[in-house]
C-alpha positions in Angstrom: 4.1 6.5 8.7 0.9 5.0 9.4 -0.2 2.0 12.2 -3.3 -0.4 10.7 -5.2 -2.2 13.7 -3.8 -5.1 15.0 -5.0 -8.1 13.2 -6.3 -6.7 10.3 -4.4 -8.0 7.2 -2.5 -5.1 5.2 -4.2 -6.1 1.8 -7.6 -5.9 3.2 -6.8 -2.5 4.8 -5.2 -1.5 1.0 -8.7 -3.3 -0.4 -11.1 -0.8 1.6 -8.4 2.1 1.3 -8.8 1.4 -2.6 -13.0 1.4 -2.2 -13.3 4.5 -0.6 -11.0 6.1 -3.0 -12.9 4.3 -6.4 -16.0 5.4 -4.5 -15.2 9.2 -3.9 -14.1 9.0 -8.0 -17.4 7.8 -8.8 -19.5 9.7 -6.5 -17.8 12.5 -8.2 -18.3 11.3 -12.0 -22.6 11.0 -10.9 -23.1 14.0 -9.5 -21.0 16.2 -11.6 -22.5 14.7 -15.2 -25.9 14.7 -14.1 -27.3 18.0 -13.4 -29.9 16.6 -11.0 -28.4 14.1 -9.1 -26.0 17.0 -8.3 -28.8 19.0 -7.0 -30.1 16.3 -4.7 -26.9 15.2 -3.1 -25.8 18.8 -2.4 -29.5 20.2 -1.3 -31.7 17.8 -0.3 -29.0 15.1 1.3 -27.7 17.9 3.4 -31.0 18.7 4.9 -32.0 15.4 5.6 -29.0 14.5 7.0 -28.7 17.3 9.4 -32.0 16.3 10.6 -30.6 12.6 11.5 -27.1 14.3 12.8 -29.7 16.4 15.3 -31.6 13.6 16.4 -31.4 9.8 15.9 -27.1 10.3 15.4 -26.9 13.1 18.0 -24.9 10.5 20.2 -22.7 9.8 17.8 -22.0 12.6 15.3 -19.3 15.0 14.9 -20.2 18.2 16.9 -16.9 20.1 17.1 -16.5 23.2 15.1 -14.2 21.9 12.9 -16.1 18.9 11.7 -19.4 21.0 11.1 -17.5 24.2 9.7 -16.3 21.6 7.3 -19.2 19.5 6.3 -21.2 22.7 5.6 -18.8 24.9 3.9 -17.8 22.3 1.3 -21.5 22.0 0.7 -22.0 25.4 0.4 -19.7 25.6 -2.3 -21.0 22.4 -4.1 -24.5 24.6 -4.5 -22.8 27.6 -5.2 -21.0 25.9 -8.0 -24.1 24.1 -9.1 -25.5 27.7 -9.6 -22.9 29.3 -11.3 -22.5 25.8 -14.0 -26.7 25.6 -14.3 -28.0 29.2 -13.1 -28.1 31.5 -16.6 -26.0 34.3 -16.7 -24.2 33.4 -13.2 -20.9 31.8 -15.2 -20.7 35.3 -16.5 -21.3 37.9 -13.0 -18.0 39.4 -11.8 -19.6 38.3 -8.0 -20.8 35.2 -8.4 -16.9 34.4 -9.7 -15.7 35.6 -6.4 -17.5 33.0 -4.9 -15.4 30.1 -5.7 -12.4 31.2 -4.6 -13.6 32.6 -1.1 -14.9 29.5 -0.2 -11.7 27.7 -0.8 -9.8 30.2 1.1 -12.3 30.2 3.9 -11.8 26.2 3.6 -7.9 26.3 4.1 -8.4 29.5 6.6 -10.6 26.5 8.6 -7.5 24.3 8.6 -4.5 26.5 9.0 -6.6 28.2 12.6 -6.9 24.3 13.8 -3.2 23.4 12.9 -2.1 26.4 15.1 -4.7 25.5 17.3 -3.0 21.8 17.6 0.4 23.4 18.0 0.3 24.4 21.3 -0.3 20.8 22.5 3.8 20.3 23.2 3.0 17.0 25.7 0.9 14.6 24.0 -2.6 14.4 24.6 -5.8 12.4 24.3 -9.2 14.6 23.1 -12.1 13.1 23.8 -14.5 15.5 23.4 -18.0 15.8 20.6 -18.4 12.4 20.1 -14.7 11.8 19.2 -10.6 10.9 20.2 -7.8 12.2 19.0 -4.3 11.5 19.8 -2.1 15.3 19.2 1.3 16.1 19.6 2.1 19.9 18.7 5.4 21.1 17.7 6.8 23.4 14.7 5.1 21.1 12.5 1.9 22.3 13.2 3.0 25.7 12.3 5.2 25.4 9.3 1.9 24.0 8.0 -0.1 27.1 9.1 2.6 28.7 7.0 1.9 26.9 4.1 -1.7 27.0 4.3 -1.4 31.1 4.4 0.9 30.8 1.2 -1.6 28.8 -0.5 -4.3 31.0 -0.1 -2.0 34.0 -1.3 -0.8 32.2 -4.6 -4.5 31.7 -5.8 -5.0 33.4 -9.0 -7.3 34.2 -11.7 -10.2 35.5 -9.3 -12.5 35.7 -12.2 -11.1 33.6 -14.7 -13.3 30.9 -14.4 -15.7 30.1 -17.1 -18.2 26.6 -18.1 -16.7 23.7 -20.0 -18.3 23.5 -23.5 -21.2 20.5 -23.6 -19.7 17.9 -26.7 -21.3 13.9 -27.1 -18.7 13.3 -24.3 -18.9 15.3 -21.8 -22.4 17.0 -20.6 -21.2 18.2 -17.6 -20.7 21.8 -17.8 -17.9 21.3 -15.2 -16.5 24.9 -13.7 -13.3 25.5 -15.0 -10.8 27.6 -13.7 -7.7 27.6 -16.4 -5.2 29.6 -14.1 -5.3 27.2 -11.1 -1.8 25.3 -12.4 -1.2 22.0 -11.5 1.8 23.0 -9.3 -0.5 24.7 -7.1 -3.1 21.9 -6.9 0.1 19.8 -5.8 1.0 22.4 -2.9 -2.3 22.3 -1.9 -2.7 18.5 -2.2 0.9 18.3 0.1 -0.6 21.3 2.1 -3.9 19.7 3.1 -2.0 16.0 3.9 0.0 17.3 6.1 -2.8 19.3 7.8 -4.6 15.9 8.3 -1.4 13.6 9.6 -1.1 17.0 12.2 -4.0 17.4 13.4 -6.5 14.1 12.2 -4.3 11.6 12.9 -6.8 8.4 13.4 -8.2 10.2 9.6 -5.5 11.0 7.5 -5.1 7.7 5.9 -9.0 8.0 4.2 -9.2 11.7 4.3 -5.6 12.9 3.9 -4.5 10.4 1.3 -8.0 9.0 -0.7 -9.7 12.1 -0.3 -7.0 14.5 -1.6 -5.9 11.5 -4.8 -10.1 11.4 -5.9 -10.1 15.1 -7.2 -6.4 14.9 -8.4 -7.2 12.2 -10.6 -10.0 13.6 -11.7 -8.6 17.1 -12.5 -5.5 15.3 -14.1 -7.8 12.8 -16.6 -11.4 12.6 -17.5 -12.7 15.9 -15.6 -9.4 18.1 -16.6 -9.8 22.0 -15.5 -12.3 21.6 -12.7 -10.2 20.1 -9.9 -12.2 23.0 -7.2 -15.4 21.6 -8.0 -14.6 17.8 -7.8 -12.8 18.5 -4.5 -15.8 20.3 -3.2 -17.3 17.1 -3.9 -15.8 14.7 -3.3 -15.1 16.8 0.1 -18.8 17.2 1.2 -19.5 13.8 0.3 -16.9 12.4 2.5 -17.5 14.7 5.4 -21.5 14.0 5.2 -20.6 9.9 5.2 -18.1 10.3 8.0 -20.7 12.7 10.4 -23.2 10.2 9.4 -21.3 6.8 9.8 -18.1 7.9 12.4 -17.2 4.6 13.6 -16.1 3.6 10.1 -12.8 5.6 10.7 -12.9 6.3 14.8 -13.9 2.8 16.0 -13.5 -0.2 13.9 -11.3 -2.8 12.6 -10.6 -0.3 9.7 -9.4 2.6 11.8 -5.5 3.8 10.8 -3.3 5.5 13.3 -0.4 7.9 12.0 2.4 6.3 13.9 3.2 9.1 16.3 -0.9 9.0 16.8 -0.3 5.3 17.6 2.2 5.5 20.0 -0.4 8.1 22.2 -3.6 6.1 21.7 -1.3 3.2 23.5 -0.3 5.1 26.7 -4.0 6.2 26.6 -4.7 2.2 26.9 -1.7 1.7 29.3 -3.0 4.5 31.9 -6.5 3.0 31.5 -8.1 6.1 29.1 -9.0 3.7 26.5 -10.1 0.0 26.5 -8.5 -2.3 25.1 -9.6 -2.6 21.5 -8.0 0.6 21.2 -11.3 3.2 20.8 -13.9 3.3 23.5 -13.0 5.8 26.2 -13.2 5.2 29.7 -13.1 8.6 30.7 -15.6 11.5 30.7 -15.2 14.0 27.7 -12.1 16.1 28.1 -8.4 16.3 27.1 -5.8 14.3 28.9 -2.3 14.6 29.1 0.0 11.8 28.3 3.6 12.4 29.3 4.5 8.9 29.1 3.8 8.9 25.9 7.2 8.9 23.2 5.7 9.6 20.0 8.2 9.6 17.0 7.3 13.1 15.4 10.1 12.8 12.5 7.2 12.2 10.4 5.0 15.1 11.1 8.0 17.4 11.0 8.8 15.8 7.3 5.5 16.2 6.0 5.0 19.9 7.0 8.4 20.9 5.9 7.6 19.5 2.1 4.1 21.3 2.2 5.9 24.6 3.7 8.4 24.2 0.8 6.3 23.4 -1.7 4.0 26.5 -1.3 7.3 28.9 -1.0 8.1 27.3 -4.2 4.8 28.2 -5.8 4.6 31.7 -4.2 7.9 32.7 -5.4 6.9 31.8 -9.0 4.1 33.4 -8.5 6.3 36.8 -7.5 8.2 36.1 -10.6 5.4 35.7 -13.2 4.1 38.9 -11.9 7.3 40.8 -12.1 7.5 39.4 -15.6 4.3 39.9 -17.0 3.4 43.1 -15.0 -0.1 41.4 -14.3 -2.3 41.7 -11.6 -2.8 37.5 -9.8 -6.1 38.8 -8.7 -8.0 41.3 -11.3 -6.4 38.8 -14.3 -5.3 35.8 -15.1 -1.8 35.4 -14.7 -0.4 32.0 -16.0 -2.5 32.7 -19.8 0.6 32.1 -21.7 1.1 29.0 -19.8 0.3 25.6 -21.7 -1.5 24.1 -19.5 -3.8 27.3 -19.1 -4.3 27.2 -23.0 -5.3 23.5 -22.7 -7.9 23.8 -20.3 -9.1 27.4 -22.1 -9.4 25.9 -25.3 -12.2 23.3 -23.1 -14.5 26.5 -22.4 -17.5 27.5 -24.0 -17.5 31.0 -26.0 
């Protein structure tokens, strides 16, 4: 499923695999128990950094749409949840609620438009373009996971359910809760968003598809229980700001990962002289490249999309069903309230 870089032992890969994932956790625990540190990651990092991206990294940064519609729409909804957890009175404004999630759905509307986007790539192809390669092959993969993504965004519920976790000697945080995001959802999204990353960032999925997605999860599922939007926003903004800043880590080192069908492309791209030898630089001026020689084994991507696509048709037809039992409305109310796992994470809120 995934191809580590020749030489590079498998337990060292696991080793920085495991830092990056312990470091997303912690980054996470800082900035959402400290009210301040919050602020200056998600306000004053951003600016600074965008100077540096503009400038002295301008060479070397991200600059596709994608990459930048990420990096700041995650961190737009990191300080729009700052302000509805610290901002008086926010927590409690029929608007501000709406905030959360639109930004999630505009977050997965981002990724569903570039798996589509990806789809129509049916011979495989090397993109080199904004300071960065890919390796694609398109196929119904691509849009059984636009599919899913769609669903996902349907079966979120409980627009304006969300409320502040109570402070206690324990926990200061004041994390946003949101009680009628169910954990079956939060694992349709989690297979979902994997699957978008195997599809269509192939050379990132193993850090931003696998440690990325596992950070929040943990979180939501343990010591930060309720509030797995706001530690993905996180943990999501944080990731994207480290990876614009420092994009060789994933794209052009010793640490880089290759899906296997991503693999398979990046070594006809060597073959046909595209790519040098140590398997990143490009030899070629920016553009996309056709590799027809390339045999990429796509069982992988076809698996991985049809469990997210399956997944989400799972939790959309529950959905369907708790609304046809409970007569209420997914959007105006919470639905899942006599749920107990909504009662769990209710019983966490303030009054």
């Amino acid at each position: 499923m995934f191809a580590f870089y020749e030489g590079v032992p498998t337990a060292l890969v696991l080793l920085v695999w495991l830092c990056v994932f312990v470091s997303l956790f912690a980054l996470n625990e800082v900035t959402r128990r400290f009210k301040w540190v919050g602020f200056s990651a998600f306000v004053i990092l951003p600016v600074v950094l965008t100077i540096l991206w503009l400038t002295a990294f301008k060479d070397t940064a991200y600059m596709d749409w994608f990459h930048l519609a990420k990096v700041y729409s995650s961190t737009a909804g990191c300080i729009g949840f700052w302000c509805i957890r610290h901002v008086k009175k926010l927590s409690s404004n029929r608007i501000a609620l709406c905030f959360p999630p639109l930004i999630l759905a505009v977050n997965i509307c981002e990724a569903v438009l570039r798996d589509f986007e990806i789809g129509r790539y049916v011979t495989p192809v090397m993109e080199y373009t904004n300071n960065q390669t890919q390796y694609y092959i398109g196929g119904a993969w691509n849009y059984m996971n636009g599919i899913a993504g769609i669903l996902n965004i349907i079966t979120i519920t409980g627009w304006f359910g969300i409320c502040i976790r109570a402070v206690t000697k324990k926990d200061g945080s004041k994390d946003m809760l949101w009680p009628d995001m169910m954990w079956f959802w939060i694992v349709a999204y989690d297979l979902w968003n994997f699957a978008y990353t195997y599809n269509c960032l192939p050379t990132h999925a193993w850090y931003c598809g696998f440690a990325l997605l596992l950070a929040p999860t943990v979180c939501a599922f343990t010591v930060g229980k309720g509030a797995w939007l706001q530690h993905r926003a996180h943990t999501l903004a944080l990731w994207c700001m480290f990876a614009q800043t420092v994009p060789a880590f994933q794209d052009a080192s010793r640490w880089m990962v290759h899906s296997t069908s991503s693999k398979a492309i990046a070594d006809a791209a060597v073959s046909q002289g595209y790519v040098a030898a140590d398997g990143y630089t490009a030899l070629v001026e920016p553009g996309i490249y056709q590799l027809a020689s390339a045999n990429p084994n796509t069982t992988a991507l076809f698996i991985v999309s049809l469990l997210a696509l399956l997944a989400n048709i799972g939790v959309f037809v529950y959905m369907i069903l708790h609304i046809r039992k409970t007569k209420r409305n997914p959007y105006k109310t919470d639905l899942y309230l006599d749920l107990p796992s909504y009662k769990k994470i209710k019983a966490l809120a303030r009054s």
